[in-house]
N, C-alpha and C positions, 0 to 999 in steps of 0.2 A: 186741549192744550193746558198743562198745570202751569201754573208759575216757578214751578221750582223746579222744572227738572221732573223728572220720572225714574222709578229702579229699571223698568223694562232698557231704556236707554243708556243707562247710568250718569246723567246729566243732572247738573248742579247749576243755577245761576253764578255760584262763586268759582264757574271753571273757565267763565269767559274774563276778557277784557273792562267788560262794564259794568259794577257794579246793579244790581236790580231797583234798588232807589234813584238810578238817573238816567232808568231807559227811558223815561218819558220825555227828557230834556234832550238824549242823544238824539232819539229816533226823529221829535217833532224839528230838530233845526237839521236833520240828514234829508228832511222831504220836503222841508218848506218849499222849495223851487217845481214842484210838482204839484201842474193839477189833479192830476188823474193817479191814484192808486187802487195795486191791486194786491189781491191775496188769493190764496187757493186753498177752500175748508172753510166751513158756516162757523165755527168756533173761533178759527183766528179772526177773522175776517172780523169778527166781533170784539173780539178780545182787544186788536189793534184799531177799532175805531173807538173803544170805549176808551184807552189809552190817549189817541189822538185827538179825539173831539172831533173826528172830520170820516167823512165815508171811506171805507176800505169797500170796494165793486170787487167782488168774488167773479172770478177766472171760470168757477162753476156755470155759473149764470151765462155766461159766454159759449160754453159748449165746451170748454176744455178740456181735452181728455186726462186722464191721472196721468201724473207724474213718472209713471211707472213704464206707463205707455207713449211718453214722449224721448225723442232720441234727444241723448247729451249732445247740447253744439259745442262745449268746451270742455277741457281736463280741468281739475280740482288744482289750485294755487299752492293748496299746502302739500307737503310731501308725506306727510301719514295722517292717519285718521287713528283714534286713539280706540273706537268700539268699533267693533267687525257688524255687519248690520245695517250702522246708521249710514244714510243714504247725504251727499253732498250737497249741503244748502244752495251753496255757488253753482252746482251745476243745473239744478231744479230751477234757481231763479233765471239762470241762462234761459235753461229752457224754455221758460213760461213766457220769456220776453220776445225772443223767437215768434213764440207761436200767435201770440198776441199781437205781435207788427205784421205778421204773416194774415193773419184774420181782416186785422182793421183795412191792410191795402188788399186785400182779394174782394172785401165788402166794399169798399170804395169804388176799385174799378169797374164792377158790375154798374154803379150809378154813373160813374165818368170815366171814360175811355183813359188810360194813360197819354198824359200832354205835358209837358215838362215844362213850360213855359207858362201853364196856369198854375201847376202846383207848389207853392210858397212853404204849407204848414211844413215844421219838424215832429218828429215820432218823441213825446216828452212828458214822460209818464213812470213812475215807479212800482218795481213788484217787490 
């Protein structure tokens, strides 16, 4: 993961919304409310905890399969995409949350039979 963008992709930090001197201020008050974060890739995963001061849990580690090999659960918000190629952030992290609520209650139930009147917690956790 560069900081700046890549030619393969044509992507500039100055083609977003946030300036790159205040991702660390956007991103750390976007997650406060989350215990548990995730990421998919040993780089970012590093990249964003080195950033955050707090553990990013790689998706890998979980058994996740690529990105490439999970079905989209949702359409992309925006109406174009500016490079042919690049693959939809929005739809990747759909997916990974999907599969990651899908994971933790298949592992769950194997330990406790589904009861709805024991189970309290909410699913609250960011990718």
């Amino acid at each position: 993961m560069r900081p700046h963008g890549s030619a393969e992709n044509g992507l500039n930090w100055d083609d977003g919304y946030i300036p790159y001197r205040q991702l660390q201020t956007v991103l750390s008050e976007a997650v406060a409310g989350y215990a548990h974060l995730y990421g998919y890739g040993i780089e970012k995963c590093k990249f964003l905890s080195d950033l955050l001061g707090r553990p990013i849990l790689s998706l890998e580690d979980f058994g996740c399969p690529k990105p490439s090999d999970l079905t989209p659960g949702k359409n992309c918000v925006l109406t174009f995409h500016k490079f042919s190629g690049v693959s939809c952030a929005t739809r990747k992290a759909t997916s990974f949350y999907k599969w990651l609520k899908y994971d933790f209650l298949t592992k769950s139930y194997v330990k406790c039979p589904k009861d709805n009147t024991r189970h309290t917690a909410m699913f609250n956790s960011g990718i």
